[in-house]
Structures are given as structure tokens and as C-alpha cells.
PQR file of N, CA, C, O and H, with PARSE charges and radii, in Angstrom:
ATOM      1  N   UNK A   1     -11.296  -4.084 -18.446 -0.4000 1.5000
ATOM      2  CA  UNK A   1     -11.256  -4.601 -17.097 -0.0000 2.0000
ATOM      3  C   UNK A   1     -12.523  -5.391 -16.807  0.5500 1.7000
ATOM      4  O   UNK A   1     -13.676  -5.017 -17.026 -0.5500 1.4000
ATOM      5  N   UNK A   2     -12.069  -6.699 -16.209 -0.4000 1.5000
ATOM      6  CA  UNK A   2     -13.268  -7.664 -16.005 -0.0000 2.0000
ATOM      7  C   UNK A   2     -13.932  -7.241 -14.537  0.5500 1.7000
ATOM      8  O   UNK A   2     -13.257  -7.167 -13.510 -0.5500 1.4000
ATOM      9  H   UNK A   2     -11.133  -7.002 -16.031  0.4000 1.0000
ATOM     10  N   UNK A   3     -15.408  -6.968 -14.603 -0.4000 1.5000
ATOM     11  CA  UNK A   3     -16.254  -6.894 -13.403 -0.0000 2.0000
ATOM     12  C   UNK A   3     -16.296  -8.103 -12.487  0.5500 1.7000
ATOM     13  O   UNK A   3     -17.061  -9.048 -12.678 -0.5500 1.4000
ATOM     14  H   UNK A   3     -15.956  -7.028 -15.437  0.4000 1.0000
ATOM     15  N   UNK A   4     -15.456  -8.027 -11.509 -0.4000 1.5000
ATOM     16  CA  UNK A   4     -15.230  -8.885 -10.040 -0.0000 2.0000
ATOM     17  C   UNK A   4     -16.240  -8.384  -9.226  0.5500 1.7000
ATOM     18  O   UNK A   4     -16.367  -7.213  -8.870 -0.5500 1.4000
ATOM     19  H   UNK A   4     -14.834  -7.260 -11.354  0.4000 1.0000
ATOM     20  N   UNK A   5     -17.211  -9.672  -8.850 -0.4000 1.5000
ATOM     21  CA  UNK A   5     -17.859  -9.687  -7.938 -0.0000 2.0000
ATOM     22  C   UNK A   5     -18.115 -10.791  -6.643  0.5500 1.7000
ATOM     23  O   UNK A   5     -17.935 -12.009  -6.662 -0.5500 1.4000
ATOM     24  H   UNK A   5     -17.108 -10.624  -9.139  0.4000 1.0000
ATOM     25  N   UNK A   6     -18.335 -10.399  -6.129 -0.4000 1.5000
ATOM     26  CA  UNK A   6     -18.403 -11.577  -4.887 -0.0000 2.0000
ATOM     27  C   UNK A   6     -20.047 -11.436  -4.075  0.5500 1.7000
ATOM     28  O   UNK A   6     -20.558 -10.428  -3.588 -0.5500 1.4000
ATOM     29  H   UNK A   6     -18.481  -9.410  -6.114  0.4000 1.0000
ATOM     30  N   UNK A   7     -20.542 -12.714  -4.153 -0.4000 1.5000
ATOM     31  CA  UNK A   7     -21.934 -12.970  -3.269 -0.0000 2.0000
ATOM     32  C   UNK A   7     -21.597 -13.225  -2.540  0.5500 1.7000
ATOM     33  O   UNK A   7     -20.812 -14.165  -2.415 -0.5500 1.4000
ATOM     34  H   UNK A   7     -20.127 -13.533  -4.549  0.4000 1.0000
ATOM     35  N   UNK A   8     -22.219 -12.169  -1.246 -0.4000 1.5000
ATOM     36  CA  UNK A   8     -22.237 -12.625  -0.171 -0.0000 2.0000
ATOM     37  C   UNK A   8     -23.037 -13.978   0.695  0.5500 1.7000
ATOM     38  O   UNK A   8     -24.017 -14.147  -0.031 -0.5500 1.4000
ATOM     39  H   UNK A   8     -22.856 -11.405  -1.348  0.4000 1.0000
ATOM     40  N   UNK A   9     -23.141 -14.886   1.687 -0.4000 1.5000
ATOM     41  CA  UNK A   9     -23.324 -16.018   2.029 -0.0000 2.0000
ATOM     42  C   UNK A   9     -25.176 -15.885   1.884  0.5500 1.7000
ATOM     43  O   UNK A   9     -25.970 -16.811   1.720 -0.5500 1.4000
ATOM     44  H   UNK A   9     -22.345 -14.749   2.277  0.4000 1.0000
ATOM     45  N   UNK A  10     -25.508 -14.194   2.030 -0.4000 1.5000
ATOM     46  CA  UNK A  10     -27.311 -14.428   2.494 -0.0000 2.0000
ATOM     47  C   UNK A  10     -27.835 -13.751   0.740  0.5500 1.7000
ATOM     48  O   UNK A  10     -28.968 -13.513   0.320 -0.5500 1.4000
ATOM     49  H   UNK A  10     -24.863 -13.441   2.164  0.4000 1.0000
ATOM     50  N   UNK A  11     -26.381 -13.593   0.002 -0.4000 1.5000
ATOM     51  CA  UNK A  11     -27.180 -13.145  -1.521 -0.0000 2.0000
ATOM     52  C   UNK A  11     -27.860 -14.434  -2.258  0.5500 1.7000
ATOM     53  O   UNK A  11     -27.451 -15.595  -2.266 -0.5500 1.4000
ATOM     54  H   UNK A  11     -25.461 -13.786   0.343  0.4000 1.0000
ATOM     55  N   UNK A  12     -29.101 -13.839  -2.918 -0.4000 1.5000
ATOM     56  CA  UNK A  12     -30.135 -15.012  -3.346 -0.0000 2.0000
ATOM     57  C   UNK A  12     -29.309 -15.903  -4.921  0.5500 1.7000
ATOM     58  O   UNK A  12     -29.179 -15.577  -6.101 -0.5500 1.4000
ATOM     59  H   UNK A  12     -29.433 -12.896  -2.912  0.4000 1.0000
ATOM     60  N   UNK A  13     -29.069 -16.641  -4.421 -0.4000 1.5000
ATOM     61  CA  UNK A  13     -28.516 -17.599  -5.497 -0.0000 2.0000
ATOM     62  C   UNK A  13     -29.500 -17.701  -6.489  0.5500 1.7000
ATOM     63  O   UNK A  13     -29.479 -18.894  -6.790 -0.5500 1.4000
ATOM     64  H   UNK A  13     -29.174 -16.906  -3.462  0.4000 1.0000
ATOM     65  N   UNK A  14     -30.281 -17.190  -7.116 -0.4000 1.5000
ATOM     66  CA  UNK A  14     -30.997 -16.611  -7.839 -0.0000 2.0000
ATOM     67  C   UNK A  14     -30.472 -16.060  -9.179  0.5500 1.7000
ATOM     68  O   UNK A  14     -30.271 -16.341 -10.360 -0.5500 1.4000
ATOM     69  H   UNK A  14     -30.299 -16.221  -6.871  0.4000 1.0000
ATOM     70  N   UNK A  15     -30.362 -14.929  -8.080 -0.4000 1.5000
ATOM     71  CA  UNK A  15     -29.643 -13.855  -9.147 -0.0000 2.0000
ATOM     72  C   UNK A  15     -28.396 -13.911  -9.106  0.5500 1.7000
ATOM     73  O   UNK A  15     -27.979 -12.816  -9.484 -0.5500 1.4000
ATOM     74  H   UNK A  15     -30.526 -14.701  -7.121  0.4000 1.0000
ATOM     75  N   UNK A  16     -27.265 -14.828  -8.764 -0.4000 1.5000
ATOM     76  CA  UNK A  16     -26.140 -15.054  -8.464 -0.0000 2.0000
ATOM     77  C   UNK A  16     -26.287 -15.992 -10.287  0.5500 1.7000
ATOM     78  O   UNK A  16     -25.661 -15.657 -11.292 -0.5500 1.4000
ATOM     79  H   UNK A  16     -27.604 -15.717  -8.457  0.4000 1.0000
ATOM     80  N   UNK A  17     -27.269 -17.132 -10.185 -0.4000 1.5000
ATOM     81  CA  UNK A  17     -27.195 -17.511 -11.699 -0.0000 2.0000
ATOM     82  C   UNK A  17     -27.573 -16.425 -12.825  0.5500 1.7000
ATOM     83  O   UNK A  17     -26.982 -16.224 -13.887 -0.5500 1.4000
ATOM     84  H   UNK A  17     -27.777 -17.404  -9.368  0.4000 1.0000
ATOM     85  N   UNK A  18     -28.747 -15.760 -12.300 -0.4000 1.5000
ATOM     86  CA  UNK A  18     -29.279 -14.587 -13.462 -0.0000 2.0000
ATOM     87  C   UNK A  18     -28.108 -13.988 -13.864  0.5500 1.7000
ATOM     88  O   UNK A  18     -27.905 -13.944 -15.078 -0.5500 1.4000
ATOM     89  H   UNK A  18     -29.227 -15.923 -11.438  0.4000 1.0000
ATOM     90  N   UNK A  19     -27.215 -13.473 -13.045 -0.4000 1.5000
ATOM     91  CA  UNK A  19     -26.315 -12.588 -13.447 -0.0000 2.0000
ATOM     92  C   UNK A  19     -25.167 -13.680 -14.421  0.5500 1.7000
ATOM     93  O   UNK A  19     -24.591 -13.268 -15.428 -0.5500 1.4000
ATOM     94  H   UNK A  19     -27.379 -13.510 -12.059  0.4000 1.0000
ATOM     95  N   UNK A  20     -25.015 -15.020 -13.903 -0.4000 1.5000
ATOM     96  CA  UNK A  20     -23.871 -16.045 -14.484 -0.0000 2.0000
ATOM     97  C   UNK A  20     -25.016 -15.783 -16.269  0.5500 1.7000
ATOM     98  O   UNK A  20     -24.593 -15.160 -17.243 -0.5500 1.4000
ATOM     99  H   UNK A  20     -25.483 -15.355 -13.085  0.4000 1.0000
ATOM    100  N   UNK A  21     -25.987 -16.254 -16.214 -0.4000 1.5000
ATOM    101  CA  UNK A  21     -26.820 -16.576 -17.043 -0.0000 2.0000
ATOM    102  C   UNK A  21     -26.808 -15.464 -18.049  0.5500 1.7000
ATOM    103  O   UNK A  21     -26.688 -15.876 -19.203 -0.5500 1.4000
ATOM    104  H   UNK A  21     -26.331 -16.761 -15.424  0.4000 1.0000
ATOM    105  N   UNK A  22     -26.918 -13.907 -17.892 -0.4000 1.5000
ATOM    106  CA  UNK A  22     -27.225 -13.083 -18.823 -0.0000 2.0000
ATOM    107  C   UNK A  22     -25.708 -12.101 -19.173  0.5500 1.7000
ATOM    108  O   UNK A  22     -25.523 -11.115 -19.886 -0.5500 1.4000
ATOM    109  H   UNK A  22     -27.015 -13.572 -16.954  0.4000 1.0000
ATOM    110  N   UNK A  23     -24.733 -12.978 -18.232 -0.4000 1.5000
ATOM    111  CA  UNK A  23     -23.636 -11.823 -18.181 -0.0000 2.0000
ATOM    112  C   UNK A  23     -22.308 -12.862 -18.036  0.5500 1.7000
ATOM    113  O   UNK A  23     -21.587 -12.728 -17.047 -0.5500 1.4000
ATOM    114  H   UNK A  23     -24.883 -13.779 -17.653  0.4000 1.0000
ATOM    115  N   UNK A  24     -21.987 -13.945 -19.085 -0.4000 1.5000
ATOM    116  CA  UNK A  24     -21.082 -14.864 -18.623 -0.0000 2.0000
ATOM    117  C   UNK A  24     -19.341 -13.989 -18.592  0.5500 1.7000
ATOM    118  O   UNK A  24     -18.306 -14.619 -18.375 -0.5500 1.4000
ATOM    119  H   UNK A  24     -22.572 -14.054 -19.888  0.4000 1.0000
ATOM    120  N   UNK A  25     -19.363 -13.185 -18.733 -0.4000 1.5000
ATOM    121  CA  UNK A  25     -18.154 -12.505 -18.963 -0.0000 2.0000
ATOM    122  C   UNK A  25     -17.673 -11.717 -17.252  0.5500 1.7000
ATOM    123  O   UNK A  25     -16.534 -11.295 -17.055 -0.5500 1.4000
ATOM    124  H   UNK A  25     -20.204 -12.673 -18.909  0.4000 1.0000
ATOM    125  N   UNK A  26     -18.580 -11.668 -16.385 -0.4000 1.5000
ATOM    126  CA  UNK A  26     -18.587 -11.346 -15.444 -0.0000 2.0000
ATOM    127  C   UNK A  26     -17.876 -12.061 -14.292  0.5500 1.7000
ATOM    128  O   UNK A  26     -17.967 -13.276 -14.468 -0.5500 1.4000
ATOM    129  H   UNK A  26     -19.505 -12.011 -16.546  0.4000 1.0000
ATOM    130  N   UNK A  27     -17.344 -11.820 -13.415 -0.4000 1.5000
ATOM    131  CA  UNK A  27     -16.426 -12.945 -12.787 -0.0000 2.0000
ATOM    132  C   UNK A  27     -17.076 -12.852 -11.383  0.5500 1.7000
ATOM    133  O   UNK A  27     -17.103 -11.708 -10.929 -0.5500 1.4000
ATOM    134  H   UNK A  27     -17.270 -10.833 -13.272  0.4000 1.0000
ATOM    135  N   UNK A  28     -17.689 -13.984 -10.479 -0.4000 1.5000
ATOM    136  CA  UNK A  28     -18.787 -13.701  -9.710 -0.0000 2.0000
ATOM    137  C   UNK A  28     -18.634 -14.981  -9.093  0.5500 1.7000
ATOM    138  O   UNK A  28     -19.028 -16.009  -9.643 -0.5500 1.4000
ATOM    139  H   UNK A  28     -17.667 -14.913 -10.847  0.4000 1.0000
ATOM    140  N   UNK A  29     -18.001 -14.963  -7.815 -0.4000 1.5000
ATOM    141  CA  UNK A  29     -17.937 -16.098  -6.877 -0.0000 2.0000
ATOM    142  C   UNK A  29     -18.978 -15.707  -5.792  0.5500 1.7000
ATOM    143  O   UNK A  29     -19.428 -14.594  -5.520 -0.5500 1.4000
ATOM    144  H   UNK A  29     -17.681 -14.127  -7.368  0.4000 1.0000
ATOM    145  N   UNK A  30     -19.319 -17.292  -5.080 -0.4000 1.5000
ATOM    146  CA  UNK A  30     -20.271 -17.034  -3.903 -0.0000 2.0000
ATOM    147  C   UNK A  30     -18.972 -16.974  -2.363  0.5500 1.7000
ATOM    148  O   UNK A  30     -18.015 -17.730  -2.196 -0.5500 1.4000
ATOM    149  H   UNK A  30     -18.953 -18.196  -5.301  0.4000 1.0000
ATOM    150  N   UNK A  31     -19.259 -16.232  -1.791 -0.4000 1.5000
ATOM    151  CA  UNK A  31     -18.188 -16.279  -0.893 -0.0000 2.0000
ATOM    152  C   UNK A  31     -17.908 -17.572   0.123  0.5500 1.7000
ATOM    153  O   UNK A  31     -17.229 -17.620   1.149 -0.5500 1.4000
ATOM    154  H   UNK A  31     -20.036 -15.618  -1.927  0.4000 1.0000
ATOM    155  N   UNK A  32     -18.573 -18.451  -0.453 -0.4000 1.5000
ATOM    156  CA  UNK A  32     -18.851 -19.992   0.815 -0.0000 2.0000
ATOM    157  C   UNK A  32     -17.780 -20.670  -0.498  0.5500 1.7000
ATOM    158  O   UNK A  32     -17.113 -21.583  -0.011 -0.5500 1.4000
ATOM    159  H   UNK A  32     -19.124 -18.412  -1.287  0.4000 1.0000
ATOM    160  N   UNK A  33     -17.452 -20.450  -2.034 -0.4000 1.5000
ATOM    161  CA  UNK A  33     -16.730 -20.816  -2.536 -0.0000 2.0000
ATOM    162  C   UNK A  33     -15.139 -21.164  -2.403  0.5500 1.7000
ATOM    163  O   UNK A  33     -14.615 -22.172  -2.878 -0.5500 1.4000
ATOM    164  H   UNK A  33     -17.993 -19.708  -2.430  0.4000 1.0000
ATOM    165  N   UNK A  34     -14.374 -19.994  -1.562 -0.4000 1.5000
ATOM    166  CA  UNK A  34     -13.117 -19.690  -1.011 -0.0000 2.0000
ATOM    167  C   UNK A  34     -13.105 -20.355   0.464  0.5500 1.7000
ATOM    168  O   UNK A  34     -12.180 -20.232   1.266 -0.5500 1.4000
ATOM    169  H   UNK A  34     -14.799 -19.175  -1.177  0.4000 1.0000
ATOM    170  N   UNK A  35     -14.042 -20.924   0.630 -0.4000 1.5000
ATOM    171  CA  UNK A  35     -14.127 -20.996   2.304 -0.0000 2.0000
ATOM    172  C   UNK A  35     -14.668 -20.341   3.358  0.5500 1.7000
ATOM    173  O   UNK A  35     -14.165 -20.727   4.414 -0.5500 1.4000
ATOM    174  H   UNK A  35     -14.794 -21.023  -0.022  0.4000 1.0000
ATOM    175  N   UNK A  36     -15.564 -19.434   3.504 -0.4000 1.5000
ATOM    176  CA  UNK A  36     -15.822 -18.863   3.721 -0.0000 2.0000
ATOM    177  C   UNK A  36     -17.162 -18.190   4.156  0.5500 1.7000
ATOM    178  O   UNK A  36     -17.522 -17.013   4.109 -0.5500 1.4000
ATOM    179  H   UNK A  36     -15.973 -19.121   2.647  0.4000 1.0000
ATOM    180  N   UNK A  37     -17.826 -19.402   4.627 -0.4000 1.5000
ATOM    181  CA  UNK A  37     -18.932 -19.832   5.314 -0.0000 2.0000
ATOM    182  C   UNK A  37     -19.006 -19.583   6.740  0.5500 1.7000
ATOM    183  O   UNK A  37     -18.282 -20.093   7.596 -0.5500 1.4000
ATOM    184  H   UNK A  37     -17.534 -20.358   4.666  0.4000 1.0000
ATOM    185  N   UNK A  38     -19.983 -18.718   6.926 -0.4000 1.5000
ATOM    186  CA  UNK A  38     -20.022 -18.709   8.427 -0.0000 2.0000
ATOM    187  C   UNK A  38     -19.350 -17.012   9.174  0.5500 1.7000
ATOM    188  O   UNK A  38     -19.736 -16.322  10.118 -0.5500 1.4000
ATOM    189  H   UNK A  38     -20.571 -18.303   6.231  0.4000 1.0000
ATOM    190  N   UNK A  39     -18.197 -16.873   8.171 -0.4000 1.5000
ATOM    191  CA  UNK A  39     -17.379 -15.914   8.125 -0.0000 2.0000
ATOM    192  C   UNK A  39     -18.628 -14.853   8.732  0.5500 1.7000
ATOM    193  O   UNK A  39     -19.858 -14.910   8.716 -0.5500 1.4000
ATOM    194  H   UNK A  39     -17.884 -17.433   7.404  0.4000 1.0000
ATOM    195  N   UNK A  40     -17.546 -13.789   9.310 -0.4000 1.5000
ATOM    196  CA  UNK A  40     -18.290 -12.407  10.259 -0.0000 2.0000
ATOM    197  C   UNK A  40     -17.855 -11.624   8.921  0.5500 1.7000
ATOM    198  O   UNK A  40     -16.973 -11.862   8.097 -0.5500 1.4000
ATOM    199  H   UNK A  40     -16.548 -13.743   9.323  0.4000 1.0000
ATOM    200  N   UNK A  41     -18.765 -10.648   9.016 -0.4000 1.5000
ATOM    201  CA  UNK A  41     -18.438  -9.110   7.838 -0.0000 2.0000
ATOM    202  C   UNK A  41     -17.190  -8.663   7.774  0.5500 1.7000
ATOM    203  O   UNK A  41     -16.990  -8.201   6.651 -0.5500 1.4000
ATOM    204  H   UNK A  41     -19.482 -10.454   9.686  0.4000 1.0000
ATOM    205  N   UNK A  42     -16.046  -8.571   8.617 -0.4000 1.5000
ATOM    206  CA  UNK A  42     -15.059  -7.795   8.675 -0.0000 2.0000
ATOM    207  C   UNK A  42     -14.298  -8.494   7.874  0.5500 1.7000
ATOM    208  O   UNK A  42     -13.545  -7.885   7.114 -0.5500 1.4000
ATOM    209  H   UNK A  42     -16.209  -8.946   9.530  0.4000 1.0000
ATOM    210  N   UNK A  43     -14.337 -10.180   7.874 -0.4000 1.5000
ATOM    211  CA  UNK A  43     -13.393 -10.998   7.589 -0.0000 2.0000
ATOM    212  C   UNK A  43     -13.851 -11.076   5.849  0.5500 1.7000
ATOM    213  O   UNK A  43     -12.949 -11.177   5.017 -0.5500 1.4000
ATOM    214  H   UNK A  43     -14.948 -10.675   8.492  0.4000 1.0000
ATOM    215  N   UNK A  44     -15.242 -11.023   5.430 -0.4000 1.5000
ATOM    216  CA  UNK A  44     -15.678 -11.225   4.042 -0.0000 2.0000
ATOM    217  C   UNK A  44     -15.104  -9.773   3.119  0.5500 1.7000
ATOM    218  O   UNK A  44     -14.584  -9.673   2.008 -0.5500 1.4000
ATOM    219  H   UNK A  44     -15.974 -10.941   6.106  0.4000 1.0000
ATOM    220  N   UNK A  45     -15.387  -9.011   3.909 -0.4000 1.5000
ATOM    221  CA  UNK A  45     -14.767  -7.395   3.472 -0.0000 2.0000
ATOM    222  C   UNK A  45     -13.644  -7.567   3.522  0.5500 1.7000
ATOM    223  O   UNK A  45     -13.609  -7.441   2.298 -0.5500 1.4000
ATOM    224  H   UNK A  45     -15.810  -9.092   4.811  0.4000 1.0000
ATOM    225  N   UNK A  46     -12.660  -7.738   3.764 -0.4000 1.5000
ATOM    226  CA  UNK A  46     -11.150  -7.827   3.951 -0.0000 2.0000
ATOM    227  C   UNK A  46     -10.594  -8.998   3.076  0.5500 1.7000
ATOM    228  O   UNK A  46      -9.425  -8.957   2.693 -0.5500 1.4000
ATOM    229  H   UNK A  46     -12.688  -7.840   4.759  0.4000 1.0000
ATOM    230  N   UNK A  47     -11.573 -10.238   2.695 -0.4000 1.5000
ATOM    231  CA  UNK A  47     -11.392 -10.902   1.543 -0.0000 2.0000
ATOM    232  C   UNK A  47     -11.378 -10.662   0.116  0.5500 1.7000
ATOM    233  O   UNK A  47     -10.711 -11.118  -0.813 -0.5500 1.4000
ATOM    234  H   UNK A  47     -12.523 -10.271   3.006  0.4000 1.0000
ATOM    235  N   UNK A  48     -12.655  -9.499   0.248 -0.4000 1.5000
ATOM    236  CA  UNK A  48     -13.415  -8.706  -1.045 -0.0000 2.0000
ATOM    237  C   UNK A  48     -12.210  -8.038  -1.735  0.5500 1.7000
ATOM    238  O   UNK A  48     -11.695  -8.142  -2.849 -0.5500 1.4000
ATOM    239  H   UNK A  48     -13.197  -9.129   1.003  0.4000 1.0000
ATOM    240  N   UNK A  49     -11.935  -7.217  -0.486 -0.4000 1.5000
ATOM    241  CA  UNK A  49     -10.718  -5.882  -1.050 -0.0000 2.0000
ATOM    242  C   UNK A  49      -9.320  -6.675  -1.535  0.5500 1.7000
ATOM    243  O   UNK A  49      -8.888  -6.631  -2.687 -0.5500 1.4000
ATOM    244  H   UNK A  49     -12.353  -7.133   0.419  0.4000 1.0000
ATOM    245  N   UNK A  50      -8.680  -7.431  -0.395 -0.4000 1.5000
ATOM    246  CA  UNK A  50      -8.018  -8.329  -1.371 -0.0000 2.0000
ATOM    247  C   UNK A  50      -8.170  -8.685  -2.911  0.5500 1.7000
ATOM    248  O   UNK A  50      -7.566  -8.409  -3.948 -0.5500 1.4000
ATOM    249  H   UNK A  50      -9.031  -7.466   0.541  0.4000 1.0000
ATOM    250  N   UNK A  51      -9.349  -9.486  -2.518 -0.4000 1.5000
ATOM    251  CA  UNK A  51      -9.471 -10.337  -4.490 -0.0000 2.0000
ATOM    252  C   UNK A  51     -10.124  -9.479  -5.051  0.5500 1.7000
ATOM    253  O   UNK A  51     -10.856  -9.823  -5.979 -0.5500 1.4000
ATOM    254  H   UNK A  51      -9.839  -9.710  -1.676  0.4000 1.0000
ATOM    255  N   UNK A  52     -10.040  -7.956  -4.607 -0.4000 1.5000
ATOM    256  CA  UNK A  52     -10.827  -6.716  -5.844 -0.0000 2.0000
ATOM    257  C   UNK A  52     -11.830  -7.013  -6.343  0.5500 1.7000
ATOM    258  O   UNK A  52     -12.130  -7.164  -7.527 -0.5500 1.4000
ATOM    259  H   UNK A  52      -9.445  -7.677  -3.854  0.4000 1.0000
ATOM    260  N   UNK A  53     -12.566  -7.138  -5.150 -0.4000 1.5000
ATOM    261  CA  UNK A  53     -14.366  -7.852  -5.710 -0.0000 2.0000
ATOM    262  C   UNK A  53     -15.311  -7.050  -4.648  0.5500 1.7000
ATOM    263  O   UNK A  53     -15.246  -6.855  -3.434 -0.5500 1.4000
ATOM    264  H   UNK A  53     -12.323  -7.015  -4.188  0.4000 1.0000
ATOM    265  N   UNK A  54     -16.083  -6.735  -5.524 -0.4000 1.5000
ATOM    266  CA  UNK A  54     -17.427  -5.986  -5.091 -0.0000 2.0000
ATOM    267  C   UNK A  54     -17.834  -7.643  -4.473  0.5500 1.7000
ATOM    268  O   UNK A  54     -17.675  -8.826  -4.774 -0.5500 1.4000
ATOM    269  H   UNK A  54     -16.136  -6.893  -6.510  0.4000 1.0000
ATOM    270  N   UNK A  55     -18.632  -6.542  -3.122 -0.4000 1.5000
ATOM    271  CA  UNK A  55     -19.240  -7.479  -2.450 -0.0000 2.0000
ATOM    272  C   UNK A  55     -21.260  -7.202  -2.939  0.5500 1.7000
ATOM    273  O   UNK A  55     -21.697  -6.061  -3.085 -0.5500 1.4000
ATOM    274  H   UNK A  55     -18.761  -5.581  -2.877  0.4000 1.0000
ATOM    275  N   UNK A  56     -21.873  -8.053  -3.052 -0.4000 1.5000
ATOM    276  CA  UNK A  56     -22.994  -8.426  -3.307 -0.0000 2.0000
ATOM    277  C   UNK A  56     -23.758  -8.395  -2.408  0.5500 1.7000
ATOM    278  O   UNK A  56     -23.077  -9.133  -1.696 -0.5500 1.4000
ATOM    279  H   UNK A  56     -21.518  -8.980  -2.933  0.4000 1.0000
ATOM    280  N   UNK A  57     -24.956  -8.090  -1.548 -0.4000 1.5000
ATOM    281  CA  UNK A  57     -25.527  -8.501  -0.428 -0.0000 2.0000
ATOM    282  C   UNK A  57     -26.940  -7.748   0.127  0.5500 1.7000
ATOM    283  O   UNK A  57     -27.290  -6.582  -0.055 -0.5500 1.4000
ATOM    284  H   UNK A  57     -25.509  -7.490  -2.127  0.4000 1.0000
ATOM    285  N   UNK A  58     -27.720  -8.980   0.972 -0.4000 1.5000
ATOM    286  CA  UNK A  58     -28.963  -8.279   1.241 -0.0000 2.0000
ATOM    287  C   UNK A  58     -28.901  -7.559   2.643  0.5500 1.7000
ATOM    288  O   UNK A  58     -29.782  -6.813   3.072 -0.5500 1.4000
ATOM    289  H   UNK A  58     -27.436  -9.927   1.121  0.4000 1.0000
ATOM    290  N   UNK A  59     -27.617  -7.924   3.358 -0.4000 1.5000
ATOM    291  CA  UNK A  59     -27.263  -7.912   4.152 -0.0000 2.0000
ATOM    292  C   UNK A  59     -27.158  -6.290   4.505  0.5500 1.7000
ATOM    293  O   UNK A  59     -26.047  -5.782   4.352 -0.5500 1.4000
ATOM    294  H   UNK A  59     -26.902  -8.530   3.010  0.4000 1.0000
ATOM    295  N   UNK A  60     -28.093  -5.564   4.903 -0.4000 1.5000
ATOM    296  CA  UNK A  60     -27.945  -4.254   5.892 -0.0000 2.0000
ATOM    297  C   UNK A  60     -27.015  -3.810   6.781  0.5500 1.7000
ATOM    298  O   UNK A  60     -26.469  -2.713   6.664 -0.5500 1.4000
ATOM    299  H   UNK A  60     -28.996  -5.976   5.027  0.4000 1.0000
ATOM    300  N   UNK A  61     -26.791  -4.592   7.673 -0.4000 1.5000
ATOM    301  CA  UNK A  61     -25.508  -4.526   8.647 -0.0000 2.0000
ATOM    302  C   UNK A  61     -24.147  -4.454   7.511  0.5500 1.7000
ATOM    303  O   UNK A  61     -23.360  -3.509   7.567 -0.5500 1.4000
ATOM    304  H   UNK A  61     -27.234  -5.484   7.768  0.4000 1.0000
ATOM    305  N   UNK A  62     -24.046  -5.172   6.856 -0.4000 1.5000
ATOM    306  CA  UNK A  62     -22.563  -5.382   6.017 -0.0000 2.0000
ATOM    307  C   UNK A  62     -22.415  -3.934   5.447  0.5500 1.7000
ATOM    308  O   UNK A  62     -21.330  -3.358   5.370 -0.5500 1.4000
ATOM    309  H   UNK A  62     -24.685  -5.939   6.811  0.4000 1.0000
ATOM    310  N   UNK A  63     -23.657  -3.381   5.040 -0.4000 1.5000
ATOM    311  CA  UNK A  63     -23.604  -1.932   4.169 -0.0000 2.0000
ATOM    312  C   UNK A  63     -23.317  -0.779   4.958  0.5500 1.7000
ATOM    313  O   UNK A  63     -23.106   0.356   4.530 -0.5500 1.4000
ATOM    314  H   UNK A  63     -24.539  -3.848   5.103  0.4000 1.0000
ATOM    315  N   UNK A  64     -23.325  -1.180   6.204 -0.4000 1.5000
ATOM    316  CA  UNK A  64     -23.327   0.262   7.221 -0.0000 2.0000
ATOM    317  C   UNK A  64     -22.011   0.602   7.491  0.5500 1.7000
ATOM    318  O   UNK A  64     -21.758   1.584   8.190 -0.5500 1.4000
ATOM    319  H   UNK A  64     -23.495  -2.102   6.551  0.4000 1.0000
TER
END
């Protein structure tokens, strides 16, 4: 089973490549990719669970 992940809009595109870079087998969209810019938490979470993707994030509020 392939590891689905999803960056959230405030995760550091950084490590969004580090991870493309050291882990190409990994399947890892930024969530502004689908459209999805701007988007409130409820709506990115409810995208996540859909496309069976861990959500990514520095985001405190999203984790609570």
C-alpha cells in the first residue's frame, strides 16, 4: 500500500520536496493542487478522508 499524503496550504514546501526528493514512491500532493486554496479546515479534512490522504500541517488549529 502506497503512503498518501496531502500538504496542507501553510506546510513548508520544503519538506514537501525533501520528502518528493528522498521518498519518490510516496504519493504527496499540496492541497492548492486540487483547488483548494484558501479552503477552511473542515473542507481540506473532508477532501483528505475522501482521497485517503494524511493531511500534513503546521497548522495547530487543524490538529485540534
Amino acid at each position: 500500500m502506497m503512503l498518501r499524503l496531502a500538504a496542507d496550504e501553510n506546510f513548508n514546501n520544503d519538506s514537501v520536496r525533501g520528502i518528493i526528493r528522498q521518498s519518490p514512491h510516496v504519493d504527496i500532493v499540496r492541497v492548492q493542487d486540487p483547488g483548494l486554496t484558501g479552503a477552511d479546515d473542515p473542507t481540506v479534512l473532508e477532501w483528505a478522508a475522501q482521497s485517503q490522504r494524511i493531511v500534513l500541517t503546521h497548522d495547530v488549529a487543524l490538529c485540534l
